[in-house]
C-alpha positions in Angstrom: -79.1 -80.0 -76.6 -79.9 -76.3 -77.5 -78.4 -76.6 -80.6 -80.4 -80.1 -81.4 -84.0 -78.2 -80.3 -82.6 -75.2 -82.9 -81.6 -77.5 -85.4 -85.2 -79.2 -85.3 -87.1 -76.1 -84.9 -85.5 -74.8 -88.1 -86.7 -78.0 -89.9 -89.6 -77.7 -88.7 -90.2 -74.4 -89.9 -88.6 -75.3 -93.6 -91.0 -77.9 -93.7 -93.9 -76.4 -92.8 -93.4 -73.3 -95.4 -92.2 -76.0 -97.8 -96.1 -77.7 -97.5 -97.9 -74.6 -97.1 -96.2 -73.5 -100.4 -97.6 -76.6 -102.3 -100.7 -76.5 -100.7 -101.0 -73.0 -102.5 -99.9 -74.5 -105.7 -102.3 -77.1 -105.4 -105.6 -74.3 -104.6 -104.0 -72.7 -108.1 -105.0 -75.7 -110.0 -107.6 -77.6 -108.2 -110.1 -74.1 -108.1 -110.7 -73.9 -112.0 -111.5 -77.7 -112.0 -113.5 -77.3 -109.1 -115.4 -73.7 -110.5 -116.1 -76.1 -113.4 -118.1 -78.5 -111.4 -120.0 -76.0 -109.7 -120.9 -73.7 -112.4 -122.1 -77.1 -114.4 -124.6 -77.6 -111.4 -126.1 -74.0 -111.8 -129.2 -72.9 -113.5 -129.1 -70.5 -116.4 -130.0 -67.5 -114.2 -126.8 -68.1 -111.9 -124.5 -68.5 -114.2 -122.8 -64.4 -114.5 -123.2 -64.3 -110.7 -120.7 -64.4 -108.2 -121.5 -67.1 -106.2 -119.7 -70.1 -106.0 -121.9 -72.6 -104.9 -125.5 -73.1 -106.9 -128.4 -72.1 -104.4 -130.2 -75.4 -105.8 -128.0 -77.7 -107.9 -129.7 -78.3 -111.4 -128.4 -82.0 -112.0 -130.5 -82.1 -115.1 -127.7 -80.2 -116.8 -125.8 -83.4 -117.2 -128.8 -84.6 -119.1 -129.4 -81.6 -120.9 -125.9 -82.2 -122.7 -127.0 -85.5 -124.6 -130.8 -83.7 -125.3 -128.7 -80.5 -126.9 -125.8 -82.9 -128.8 -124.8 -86.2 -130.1 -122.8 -86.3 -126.7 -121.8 -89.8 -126.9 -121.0 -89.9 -130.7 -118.7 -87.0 -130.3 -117.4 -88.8 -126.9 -116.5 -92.0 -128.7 -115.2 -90.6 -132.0 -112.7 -88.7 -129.6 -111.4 -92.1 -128.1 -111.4 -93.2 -131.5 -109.5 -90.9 -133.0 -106.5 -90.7 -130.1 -106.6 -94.0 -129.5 -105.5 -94.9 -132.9 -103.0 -91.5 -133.2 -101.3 -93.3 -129.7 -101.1 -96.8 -131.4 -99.7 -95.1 -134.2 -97.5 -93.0 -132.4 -96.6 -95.6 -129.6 -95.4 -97.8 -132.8 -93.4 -95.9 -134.7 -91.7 -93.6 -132.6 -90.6 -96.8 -130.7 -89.3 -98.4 -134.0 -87.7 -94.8 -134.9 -85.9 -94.8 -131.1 -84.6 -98.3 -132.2 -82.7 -97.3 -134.8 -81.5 -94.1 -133.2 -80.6 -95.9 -129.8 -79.9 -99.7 -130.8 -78.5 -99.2 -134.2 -75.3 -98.5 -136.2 -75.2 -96.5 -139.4 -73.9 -93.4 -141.3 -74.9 -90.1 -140.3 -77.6 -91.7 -137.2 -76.6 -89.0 -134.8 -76.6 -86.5 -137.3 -80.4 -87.5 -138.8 -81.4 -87.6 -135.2 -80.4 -83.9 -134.7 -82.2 -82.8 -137.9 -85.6 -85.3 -136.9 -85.5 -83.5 -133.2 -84.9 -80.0 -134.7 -88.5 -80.3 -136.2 -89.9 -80.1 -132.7 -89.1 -76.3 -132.8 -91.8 -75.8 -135.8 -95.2 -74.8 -134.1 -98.1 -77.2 -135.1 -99.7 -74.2 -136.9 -96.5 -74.0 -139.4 -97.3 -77.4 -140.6 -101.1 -77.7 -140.7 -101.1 -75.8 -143.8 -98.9 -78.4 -145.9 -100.6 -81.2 -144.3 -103.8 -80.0 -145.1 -102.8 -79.5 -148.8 -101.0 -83.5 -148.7 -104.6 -84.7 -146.7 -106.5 -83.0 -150.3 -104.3 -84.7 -152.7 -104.5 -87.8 -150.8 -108.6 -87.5 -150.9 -108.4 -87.5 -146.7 -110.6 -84.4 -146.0 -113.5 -85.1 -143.5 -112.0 -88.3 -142.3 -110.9 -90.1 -139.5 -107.4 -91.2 -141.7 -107.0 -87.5 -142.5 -107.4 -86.8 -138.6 -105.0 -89.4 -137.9 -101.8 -90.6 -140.5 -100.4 -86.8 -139.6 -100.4 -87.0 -135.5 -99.0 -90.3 -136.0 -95.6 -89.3 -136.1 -93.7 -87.3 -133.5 -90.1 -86.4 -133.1 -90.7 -85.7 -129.4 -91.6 -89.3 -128.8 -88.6 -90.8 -131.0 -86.7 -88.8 -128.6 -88.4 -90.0 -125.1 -88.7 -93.9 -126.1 -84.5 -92.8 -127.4 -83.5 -91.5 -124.2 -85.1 -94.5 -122.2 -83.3 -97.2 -124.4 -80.1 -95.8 -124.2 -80.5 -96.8 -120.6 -80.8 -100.6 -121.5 -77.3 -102.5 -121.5 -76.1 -103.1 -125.0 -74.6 -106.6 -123.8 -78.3 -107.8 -124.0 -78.3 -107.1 -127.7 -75.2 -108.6 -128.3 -76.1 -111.5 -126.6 -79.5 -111.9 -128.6 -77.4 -111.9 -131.8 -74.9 -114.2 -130.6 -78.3 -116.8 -130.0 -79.0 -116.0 -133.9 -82.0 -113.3 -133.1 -82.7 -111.1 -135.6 -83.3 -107.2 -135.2 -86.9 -107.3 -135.3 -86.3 -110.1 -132.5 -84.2 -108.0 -130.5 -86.6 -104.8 -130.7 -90.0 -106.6 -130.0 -89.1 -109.6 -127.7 -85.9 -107.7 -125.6 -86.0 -103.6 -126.3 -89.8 -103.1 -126.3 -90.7 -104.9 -123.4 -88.0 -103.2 -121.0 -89.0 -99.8 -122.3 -92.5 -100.3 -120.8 -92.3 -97.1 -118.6 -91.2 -95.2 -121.3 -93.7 -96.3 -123.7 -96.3 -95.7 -121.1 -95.4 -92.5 -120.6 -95.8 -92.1 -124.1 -98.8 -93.1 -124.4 -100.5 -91.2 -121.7 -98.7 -88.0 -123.0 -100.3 -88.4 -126.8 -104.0 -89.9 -126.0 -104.5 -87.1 -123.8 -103.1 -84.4 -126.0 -105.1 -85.8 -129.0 -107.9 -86.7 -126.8 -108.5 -82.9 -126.5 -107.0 -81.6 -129.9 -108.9 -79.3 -131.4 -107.6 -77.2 -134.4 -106.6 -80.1 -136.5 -110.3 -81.6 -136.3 -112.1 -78.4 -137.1 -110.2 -77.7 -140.1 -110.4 -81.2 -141.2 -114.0 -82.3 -140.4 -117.0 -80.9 -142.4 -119.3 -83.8 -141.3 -121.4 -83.6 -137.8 -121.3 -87.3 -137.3 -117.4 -87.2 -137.8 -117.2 -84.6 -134.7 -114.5 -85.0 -132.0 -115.9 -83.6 -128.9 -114.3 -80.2 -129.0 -115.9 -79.0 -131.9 -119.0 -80.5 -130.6 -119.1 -78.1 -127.7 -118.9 -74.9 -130.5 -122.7 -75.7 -130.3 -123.3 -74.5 -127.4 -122.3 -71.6 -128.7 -125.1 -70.0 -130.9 -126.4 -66.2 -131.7 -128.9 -66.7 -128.6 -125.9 -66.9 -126.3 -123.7 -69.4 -124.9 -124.3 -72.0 -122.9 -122.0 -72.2 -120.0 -123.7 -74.2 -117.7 -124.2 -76.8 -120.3 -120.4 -76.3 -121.5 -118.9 -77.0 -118.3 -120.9 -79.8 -117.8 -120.2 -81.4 -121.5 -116.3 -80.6 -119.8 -117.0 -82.2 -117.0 -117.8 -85.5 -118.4 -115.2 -85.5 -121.3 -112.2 -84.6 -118.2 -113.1 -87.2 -115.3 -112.0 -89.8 -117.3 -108.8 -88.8 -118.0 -107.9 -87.5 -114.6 -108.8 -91.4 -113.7 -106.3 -92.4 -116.4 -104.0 -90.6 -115.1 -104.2 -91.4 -111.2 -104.3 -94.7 -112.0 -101.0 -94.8 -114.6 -99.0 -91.8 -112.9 -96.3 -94.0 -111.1 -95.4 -95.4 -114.5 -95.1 -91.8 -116.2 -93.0 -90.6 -113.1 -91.1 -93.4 -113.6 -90.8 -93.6 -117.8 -89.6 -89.7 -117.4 -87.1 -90.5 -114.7 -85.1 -93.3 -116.7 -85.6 -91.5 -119.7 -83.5 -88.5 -118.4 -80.8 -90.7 -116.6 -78.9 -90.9 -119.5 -78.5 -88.8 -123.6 
């Protein structure tokens, strides 16, 4: 019995540091988001003080935001942009992870080694010879130029890849026994029971591109053509910057992605689970 009453007071203990642990993790991450909030409720004058919470929240900040900028032209040419650059992305990374997963040729493993390897290039490395193939291609200062070159990712191939390898190859077999074609087998059989994976996916690259900025402000010359990252720079003029407004523009633009991501969460758990079960 003393042994039992040890036993469970050592769990106990384990478990209790174990929470208070997280719940220390959490504070990390939850206090910028939450001196966001605040400091967008705050009046110019209490902005470089101390204080945490605004003596008198100033709600008109939130309207200020659309009075200073195009807010909702920016907002929507955001969701514009990374919508498309996840369609595009969704689509062919899942066809690439076809052929790399599903399919039998010469030298696959091989190319799929040297396509993966290009992960290890930082994004500034290539903006400069994309930039030079958006001029050629007469792209500059538009939303093609923002999107044909996030399009394609090697670290998607290599998610949706690692998730079909989980799906038994007697299902193909069996489609092409029944006289379905490739396409047949990747659309109607492979695609649908990747669906974790590919929502993983696709939460992973709208939110990155949702929130990319270098790409947009070397692309974009136009103000109506502004992604909402570069439409905050205007808060930031030779008079000063405007935090309070800043944090409230932030505000806005991040709520609905922490929404997207509550609601789709057990799906990108899920897609990076299978996805890592087998290589």
């Amino acid at each position: 019995m003393r042994e039992r009453r040890s036993t469970l007071h050592h769990r106990f203990l384990s478990t209790s540091a174990l929470h208070l642990l997280l719940v220390a993790l959490s504070l990390t991450m939850v206090l910028p988001f939450l001196w966001m909030v605040l400091t967008s409720l705050k009046p110019v004058a209490e902005v470089g003080l101390e204080n945490w919470l605004p003596r008198k929240p100033k709600w008109d900040n939130y309207a200020e935001v659309f009075r200073v900028i195009p807010f909702a032209r920016f907002y929507w040419n955001s969701l514009f942009v990374a919508a498309w650059v996840t369609f595009l992305t969704v689509f062919t990374s899942s066809l690439a992870a076809f052929s790399f997963a599903r399919l039998r040729w010469p030298g696959r493993d091989k190319v799929f080694l040297l396509y993966l390897s290009t992960t290890m290039l930082p994004g500034l490395v290539t903006m400069l010879p994309n930039y030079q193939i958006m001029i050629k291609l007469g792209l500059v200062d538009t939303f093609a130029g923002l999107i044909l070159p996030a399009g394609f990712t090697a670290l998607g191939t290599f998610l949706l890849r690692q998730f079909m390898l989980t799906i038994p190859s007697s299902l193909d077999e069996a489609a092409e026994m029944d006289g379905a074609s490739k396409w047949r087998i990747y659309w109607d059989i492979i695609l649908p029971l990747s669906r974790p994976g590919v929502i993983a996916l696709t939460i992973f690259t709208f939110i990155g591109n949702y929130h990319s900025f270098f790409w947009p402000l070397v692309m974009l010359k136009s103000v109506h053509r502004y992604t909402l990252p570069i439409g905050l720079l205007f808060f930031d003029t030779s008079r000063g910057q405007s935090t309070h407004l800043i944090m409230a523009a932030v505000t806005m633009s991040v709520l609905p992605m922490i929404v997207l991501f509550v609601v789709l969460q057990k799906y990108l758990v899920k897609g990076i689970q299978l996805g890592a079960i087998k290589g």
